[in-house]
N, CA, C, O and CB atoms as a CASP TS submission, in Angstrom:
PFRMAT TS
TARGET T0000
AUTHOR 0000-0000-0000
METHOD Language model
MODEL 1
PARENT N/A
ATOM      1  N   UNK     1       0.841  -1.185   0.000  1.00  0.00           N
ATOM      2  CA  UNK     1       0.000   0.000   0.000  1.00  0.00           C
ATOM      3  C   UNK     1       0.880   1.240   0.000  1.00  0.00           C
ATOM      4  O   UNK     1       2.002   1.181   0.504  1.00  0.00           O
ATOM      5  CB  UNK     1      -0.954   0.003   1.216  1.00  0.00           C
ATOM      6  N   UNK     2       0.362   2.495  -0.610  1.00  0.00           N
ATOM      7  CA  UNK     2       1.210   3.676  -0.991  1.00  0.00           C
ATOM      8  C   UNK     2       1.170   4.431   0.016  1.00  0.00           C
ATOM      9  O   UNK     2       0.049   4.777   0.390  1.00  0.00           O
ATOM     10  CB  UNK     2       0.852   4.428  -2.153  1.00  0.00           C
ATOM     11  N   UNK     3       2.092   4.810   0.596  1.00  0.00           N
ATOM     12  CA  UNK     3       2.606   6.128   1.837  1.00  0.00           C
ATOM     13  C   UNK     3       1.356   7.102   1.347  1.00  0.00           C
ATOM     14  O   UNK     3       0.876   6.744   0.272  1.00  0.00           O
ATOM     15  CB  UNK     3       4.655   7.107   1.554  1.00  0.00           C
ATOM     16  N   UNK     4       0.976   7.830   1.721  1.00  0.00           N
ATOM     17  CA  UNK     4       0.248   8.697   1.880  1.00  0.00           C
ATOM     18  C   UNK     4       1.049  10.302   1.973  1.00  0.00           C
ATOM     19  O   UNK     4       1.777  10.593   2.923  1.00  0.00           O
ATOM     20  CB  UNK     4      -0.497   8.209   3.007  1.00  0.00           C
ATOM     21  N   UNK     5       0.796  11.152   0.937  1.00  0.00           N
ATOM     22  CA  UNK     5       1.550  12.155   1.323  1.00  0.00           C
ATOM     23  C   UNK     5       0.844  13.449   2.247  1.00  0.00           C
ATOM     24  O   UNK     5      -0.279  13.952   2.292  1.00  0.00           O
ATOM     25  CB  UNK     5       2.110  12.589   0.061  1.00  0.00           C
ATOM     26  N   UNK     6       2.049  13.670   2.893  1.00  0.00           N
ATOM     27  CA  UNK     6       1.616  14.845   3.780  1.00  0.00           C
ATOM     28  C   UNK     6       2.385  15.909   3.029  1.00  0.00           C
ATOM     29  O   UNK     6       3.507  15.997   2.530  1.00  0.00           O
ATOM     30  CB  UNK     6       2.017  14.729   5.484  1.00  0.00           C
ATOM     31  N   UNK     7       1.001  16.908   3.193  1.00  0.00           N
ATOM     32  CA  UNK     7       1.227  18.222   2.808  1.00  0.00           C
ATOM     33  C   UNK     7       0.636  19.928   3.752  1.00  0.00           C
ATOM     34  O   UNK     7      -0.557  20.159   3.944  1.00  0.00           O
ATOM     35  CB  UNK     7       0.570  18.039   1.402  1.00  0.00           C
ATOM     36  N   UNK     8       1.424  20.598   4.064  1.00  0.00           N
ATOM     37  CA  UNK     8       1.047  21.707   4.652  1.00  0.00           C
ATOM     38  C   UNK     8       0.144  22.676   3.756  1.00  0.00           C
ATOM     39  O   UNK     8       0.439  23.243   2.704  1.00  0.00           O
ATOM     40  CB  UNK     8       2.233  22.320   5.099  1.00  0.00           C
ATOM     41  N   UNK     9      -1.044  22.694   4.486  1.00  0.00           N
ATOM     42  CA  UNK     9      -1.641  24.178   3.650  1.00  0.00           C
ATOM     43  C   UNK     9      -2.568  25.219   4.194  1.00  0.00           C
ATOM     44  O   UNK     9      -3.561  25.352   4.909  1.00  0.00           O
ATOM     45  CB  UNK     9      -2.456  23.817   2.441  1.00  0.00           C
ATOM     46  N   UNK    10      -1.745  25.858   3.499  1.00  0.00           N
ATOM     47  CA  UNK    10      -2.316  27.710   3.774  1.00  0.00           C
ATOM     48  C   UNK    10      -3.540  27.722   3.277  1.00  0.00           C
ATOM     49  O   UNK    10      -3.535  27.264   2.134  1.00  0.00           O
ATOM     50  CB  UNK    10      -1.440  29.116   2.882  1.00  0.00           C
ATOM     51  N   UNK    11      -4.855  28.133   3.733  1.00  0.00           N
ATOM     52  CA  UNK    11      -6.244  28.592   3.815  1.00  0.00           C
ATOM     53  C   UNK    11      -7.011  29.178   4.331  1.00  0.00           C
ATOM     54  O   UNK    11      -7.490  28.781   5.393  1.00  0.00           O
ATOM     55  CB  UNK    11      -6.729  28.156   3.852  1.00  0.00           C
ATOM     56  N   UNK    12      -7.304  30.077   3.876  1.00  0.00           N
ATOM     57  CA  UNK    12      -8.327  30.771   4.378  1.00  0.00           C
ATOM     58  C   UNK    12      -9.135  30.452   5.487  1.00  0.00           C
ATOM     59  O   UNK    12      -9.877  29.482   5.339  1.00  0.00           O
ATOM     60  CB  UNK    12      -9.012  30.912   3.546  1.00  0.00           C
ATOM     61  N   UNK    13      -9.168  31.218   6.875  1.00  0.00           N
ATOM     62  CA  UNK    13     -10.044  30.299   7.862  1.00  0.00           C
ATOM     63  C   UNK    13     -11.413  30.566   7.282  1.00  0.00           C
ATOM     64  O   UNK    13     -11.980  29.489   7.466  1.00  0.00           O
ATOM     65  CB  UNK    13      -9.958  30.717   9.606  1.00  0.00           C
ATOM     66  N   UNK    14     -12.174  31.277   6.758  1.00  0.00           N
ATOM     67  CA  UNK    14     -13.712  31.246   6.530  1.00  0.00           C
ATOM     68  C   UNK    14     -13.714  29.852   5.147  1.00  0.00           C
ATOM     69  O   UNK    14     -14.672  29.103   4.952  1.00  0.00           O
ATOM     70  CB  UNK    14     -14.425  33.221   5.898  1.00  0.00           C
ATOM     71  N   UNK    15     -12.744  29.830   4.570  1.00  0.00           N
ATOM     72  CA  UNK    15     -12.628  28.528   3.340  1.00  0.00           C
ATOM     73  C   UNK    15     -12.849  27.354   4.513  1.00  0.00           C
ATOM     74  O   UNK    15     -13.810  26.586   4.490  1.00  0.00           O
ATOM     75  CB  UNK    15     -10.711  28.344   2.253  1.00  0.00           C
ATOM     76  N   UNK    16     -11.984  27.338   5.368  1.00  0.00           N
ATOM     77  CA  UNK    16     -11.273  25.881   5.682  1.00  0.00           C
ATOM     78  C   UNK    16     -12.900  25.873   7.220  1.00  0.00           C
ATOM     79  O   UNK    16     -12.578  24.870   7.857  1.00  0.00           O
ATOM     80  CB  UNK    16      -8.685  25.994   6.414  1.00  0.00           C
ATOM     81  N   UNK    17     -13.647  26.195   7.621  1.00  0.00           N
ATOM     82  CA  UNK    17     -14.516  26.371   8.505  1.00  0.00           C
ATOM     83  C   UNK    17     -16.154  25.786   7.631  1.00  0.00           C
ATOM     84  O   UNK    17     -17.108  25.222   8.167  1.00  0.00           O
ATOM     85  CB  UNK    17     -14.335  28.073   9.016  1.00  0.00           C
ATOM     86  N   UNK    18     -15.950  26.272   5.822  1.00  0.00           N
ATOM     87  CA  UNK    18     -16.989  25.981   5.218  1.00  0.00           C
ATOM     88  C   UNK    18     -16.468  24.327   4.808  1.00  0.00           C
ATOM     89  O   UNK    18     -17.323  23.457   4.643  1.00  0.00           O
ATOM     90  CB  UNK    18     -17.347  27.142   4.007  1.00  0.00           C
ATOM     91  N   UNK    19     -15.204  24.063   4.690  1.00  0.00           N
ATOM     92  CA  UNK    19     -15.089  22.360   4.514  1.00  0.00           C
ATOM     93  C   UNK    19     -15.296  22.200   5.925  1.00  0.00           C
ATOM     94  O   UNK    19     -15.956  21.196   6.193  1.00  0.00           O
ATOM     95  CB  UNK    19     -13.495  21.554   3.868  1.00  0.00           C
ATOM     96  N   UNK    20     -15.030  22.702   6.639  1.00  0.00           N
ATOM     97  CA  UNK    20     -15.331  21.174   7.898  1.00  0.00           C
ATOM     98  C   UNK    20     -17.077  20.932   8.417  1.00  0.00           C
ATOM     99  O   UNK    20     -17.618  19.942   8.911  1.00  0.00           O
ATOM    100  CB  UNK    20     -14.274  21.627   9.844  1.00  0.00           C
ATOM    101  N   UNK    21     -17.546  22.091   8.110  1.00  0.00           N
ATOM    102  CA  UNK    21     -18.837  21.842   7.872  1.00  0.00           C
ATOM    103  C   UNK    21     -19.571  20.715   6.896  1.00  0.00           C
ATOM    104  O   UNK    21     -20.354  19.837   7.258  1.00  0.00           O
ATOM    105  CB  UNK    21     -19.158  22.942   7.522  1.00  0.00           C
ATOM    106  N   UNK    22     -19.082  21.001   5.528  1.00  0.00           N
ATOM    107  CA  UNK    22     -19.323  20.287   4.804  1.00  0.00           C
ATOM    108  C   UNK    22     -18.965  18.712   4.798  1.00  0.00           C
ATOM    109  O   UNK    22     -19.367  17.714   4.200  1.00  0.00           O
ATOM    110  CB  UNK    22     -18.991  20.886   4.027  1.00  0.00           C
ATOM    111  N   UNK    23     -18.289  18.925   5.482  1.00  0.00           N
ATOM    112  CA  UNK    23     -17.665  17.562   6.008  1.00  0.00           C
ATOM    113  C   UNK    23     -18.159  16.764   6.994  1.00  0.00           C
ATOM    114  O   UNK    23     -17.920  15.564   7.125  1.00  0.00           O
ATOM    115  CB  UNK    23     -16.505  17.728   6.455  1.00  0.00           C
ATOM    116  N   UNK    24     -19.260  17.842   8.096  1.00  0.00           N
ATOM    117  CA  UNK    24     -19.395  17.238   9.045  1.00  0.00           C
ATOM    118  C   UNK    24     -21.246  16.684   8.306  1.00  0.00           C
ATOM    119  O   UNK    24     -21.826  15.622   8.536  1.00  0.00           O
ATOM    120  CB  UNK    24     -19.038  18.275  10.592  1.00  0.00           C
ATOM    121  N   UNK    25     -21.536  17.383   7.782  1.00  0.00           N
ATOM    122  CA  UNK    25     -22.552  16.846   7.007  1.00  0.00           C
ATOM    123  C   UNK    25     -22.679  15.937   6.242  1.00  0.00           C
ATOM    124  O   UNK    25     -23.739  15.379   5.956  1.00  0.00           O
ATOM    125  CB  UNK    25     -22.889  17.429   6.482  1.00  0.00           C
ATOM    126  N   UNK    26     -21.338  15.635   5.728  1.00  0.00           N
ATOM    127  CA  UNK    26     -21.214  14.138   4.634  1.00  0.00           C
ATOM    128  C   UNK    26     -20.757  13.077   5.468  1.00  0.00           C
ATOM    129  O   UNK    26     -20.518  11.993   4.936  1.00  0.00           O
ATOM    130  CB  UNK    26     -19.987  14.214   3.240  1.00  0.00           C
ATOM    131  N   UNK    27     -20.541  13.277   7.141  1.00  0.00           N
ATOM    132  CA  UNK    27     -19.747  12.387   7.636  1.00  0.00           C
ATOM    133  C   UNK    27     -18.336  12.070   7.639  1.00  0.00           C
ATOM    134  O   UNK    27     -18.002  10.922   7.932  1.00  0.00           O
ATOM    135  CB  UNK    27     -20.150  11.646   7.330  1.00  0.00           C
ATOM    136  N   UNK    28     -17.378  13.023   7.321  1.00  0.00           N
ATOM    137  CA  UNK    28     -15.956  13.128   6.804  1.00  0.00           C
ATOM    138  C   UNK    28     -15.660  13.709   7.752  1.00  0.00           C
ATOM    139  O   UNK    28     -16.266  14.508   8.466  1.00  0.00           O
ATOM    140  CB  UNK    28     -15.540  13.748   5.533  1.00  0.00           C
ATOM    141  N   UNK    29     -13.965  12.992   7.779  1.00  0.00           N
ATOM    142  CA  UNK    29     -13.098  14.503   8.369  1.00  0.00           C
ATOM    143  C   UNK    29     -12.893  15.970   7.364  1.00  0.00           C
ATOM    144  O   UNK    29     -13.263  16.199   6.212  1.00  0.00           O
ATOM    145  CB  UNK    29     -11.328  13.991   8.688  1.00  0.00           C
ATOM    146  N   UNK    30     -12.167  16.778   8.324  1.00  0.00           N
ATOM    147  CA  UNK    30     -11.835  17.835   7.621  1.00  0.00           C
ATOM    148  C   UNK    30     -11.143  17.208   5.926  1.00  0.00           C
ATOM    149  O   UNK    30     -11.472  17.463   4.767  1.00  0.00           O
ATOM    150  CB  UNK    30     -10.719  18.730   8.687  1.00  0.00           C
ATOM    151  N   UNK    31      -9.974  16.224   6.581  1.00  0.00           N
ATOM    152  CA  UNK    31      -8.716  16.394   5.305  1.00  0.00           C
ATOM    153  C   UNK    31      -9.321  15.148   4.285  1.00  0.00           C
ATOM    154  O   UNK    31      -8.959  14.819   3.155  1.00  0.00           O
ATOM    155  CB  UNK    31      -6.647  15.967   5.984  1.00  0.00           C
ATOM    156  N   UNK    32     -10.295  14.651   5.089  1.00  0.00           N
ATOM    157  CA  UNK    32     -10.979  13.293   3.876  1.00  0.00           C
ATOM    158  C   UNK    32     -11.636  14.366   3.035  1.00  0.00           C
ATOM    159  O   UNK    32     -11.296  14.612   1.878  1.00  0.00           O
ATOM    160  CB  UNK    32     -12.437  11.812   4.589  1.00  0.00           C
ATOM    161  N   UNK    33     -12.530  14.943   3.646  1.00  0.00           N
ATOM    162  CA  UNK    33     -13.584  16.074   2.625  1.00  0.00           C
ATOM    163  C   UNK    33     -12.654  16.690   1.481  1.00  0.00           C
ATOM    164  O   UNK    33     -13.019  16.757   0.307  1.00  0.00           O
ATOM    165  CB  UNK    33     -14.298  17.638   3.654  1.00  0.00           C
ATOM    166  N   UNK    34     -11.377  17.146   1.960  1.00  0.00           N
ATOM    167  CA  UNK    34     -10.237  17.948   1.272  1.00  0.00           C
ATOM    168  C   UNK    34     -10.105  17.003  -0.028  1.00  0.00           C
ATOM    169  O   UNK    34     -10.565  17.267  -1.138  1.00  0.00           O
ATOM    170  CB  UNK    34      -8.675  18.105   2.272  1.00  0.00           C
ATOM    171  N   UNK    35      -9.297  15.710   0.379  1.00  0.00           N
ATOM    172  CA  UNK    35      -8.936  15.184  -0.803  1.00  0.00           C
ATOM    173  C   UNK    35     -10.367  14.503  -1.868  1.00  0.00           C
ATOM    174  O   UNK    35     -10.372  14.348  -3.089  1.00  0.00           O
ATOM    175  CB  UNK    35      -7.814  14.044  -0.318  1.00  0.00           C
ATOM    176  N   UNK    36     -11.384  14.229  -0.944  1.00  0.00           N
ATOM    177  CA  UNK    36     -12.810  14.222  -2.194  1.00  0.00           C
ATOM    178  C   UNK    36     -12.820  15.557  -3.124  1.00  0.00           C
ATOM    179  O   UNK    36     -12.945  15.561  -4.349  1.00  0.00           O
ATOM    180  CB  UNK    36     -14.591  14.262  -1.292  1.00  0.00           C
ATOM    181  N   UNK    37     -12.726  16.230  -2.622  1.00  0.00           N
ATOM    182  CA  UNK    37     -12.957  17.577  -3.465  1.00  0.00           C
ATOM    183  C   UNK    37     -11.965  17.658  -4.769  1.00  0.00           C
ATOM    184  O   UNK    37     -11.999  17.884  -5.979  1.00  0.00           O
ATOM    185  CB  UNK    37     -12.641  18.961  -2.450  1.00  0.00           C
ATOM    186  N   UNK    38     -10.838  17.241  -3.456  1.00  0.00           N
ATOM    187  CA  UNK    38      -9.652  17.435  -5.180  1.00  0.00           C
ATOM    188  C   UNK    38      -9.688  16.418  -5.812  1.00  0.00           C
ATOM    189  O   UNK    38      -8.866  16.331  -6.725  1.00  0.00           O
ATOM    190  CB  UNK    38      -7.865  17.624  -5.119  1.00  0.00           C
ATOM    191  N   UNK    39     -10.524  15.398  -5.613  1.00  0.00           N
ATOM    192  CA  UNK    39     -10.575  13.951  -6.596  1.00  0.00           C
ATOM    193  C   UNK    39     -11.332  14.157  -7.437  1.00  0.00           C
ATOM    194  O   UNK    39     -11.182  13.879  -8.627  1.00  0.00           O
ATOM    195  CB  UNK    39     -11.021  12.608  -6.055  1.00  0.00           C
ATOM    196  N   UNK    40     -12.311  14.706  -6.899  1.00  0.00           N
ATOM    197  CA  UNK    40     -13.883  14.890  -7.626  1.00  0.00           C
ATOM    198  C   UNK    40     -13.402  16.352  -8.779  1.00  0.00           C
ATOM    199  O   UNK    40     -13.967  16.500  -9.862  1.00  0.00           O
ATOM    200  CB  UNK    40     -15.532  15.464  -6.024  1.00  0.00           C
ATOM    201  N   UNK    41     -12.372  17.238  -8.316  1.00  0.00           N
ATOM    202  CA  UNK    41     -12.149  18.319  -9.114  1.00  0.00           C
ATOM    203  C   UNK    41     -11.204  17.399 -10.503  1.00  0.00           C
ATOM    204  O   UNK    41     -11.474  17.590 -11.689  1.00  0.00           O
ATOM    205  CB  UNK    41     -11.230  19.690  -8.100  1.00  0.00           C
ATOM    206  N   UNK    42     -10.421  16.705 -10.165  1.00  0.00           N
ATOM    207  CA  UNK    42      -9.524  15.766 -10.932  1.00  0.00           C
ATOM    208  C   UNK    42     -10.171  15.085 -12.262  1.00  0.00           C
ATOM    209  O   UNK    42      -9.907  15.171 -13.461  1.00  0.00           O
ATOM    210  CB  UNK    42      -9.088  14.616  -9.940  1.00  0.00           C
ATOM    211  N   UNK    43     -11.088  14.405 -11.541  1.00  0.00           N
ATOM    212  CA  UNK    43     -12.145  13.648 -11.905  1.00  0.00           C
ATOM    213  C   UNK    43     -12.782  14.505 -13.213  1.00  0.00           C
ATOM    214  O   UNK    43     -12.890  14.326 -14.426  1.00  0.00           O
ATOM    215  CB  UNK    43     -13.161  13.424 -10.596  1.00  0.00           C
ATOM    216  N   UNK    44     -13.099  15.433 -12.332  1.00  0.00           N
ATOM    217  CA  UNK    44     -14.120  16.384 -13.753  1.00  0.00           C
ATOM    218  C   UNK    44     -13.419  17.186 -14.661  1.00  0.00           C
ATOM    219  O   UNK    44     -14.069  17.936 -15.389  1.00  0.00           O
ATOM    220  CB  UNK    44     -15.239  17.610 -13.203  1.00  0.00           C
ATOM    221  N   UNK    45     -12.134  17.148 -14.740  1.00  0.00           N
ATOM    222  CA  UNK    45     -11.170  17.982 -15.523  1.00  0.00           C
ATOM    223  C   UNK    45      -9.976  17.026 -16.334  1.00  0.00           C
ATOM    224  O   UNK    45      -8.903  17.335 -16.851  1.00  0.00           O
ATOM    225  CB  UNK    45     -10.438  19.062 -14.410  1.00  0.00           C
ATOM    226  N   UNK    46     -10.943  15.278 -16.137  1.00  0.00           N
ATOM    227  CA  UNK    46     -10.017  14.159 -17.109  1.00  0.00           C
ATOM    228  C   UNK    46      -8.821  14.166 -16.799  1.00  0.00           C
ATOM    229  O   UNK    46      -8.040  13.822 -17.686  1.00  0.00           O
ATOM    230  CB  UNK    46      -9.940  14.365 -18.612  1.00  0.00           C
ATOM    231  N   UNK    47      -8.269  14.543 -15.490  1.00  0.00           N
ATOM    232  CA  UNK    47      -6.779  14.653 -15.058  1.00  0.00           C
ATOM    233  C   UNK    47      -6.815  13.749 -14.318  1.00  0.00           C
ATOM    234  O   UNK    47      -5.629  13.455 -14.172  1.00  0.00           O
ATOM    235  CB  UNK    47      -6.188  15.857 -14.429  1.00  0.00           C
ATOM    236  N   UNK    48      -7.755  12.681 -13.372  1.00  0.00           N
ATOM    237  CA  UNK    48      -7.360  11.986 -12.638  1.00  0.00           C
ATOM    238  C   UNK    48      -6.880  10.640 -13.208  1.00  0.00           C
ATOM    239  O   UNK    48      -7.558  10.073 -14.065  1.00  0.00           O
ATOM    240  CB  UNK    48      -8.202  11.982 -11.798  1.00  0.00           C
ATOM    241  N   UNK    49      -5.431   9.981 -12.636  1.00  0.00           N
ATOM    242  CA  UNK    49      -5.419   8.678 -12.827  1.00  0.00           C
ATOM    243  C   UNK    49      -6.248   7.435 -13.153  1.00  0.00           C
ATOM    244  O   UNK    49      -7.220   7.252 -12.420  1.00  0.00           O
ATOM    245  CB  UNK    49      -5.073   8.515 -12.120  1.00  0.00           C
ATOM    246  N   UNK    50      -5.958   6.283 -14.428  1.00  0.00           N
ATOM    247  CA  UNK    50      -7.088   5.319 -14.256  1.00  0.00           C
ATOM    248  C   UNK    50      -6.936   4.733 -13.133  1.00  0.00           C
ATOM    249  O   UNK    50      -7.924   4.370 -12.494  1.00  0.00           O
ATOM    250  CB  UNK    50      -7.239   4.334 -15.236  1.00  0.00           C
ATOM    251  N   UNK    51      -5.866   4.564 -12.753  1.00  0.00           N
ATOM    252  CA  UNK    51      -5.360   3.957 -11.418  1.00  0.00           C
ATOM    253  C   UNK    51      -3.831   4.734 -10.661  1.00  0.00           C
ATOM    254  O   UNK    51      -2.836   5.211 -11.207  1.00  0.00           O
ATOM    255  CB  UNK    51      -5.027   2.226 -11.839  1.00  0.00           C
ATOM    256  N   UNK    52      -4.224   4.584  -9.118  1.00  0.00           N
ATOM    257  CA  UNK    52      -3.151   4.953  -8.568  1.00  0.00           C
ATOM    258  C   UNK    52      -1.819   4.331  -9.069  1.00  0.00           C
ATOM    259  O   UNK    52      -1.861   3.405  -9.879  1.00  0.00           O
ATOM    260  CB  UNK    52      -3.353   4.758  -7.309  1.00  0.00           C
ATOM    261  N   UNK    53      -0.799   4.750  -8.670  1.00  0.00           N
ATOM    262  CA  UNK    53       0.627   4.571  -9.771  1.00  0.00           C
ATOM    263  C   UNK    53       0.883   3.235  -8.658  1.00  0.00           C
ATOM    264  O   UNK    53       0.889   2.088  -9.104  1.00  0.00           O
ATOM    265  CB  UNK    53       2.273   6.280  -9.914  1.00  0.00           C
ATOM    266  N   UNK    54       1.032   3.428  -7.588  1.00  0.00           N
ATOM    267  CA  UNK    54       1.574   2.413  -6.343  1.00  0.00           C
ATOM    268  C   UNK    54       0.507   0.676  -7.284  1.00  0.00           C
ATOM    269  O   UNK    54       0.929  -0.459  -7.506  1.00  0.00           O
ATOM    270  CB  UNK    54       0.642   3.251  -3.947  1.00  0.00           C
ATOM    271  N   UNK    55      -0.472   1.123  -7.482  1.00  0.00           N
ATOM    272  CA  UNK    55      -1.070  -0.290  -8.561  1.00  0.00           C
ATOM    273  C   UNK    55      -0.681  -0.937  -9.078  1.00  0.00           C
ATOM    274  O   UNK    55      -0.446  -2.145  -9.041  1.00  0.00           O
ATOM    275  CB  UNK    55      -1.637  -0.317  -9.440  1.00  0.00           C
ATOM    276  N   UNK    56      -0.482   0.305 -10.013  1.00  0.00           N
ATOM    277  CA  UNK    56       0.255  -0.608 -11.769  1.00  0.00           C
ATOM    278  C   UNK    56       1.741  -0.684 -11.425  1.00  0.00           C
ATOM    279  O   UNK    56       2.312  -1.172 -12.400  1.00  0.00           O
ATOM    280  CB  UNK    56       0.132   0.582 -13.710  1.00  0.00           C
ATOM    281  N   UNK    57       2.406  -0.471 -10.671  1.00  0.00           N
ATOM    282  CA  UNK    57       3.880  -0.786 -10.365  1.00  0.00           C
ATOM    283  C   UNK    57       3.467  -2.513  -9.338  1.00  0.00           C
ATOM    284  O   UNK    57       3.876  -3.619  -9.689  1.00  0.00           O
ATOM    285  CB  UNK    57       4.820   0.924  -9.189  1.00  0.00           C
ATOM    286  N   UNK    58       2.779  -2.295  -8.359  1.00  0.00           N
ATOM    287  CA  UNK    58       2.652  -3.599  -7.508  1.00  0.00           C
ATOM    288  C   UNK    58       2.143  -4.878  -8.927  1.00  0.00           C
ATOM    289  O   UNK    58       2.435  -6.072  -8.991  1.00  0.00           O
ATOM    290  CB  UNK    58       1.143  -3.290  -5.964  1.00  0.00           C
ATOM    291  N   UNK    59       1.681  -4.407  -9.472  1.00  0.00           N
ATOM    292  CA  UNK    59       0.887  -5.314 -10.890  1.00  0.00           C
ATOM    293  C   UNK    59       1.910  -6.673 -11.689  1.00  0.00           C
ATOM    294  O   UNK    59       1.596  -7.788 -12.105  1.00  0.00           O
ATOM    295  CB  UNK    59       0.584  -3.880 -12.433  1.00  0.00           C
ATOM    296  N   UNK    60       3.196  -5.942 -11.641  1.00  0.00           N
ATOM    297  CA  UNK    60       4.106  -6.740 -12.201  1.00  0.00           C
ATOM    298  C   UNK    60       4.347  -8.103 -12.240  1.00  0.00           C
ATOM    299  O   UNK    60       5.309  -8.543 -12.869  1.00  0.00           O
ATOM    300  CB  UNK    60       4.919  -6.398 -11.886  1.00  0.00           C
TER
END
């Protein structure tokens, strides 16, 4: 299974107060809600992976 990266980020507290809301409404944490968003943004802009890379390398 693939390390998980950690990343620091700068946000807006009225931004980062409307995800944890939103989050607490979907049942998420703050940083799960975070990375749905950027999957789902990924997703809709044909940039996301067919598969995670850690996959098709374990695949061999």
């Amino acid at each position: 299974m693939a390390k998980r990266k950690q990343y620091p980020l700068r946000i807006d507290p009225a931004i980062w107060e409307a995800i944890e809301r939103w989050a607490a409404d979907d049942m998420r944490s703050a940083n799960g809600q975070v990375e749905w968003i950027l999957r789902d943004a990924l997703k809709r802009a044909g940039r996301l992976p067919s598969r995670p890379k850690a996959q098709e390398e374990g695949s061999e």
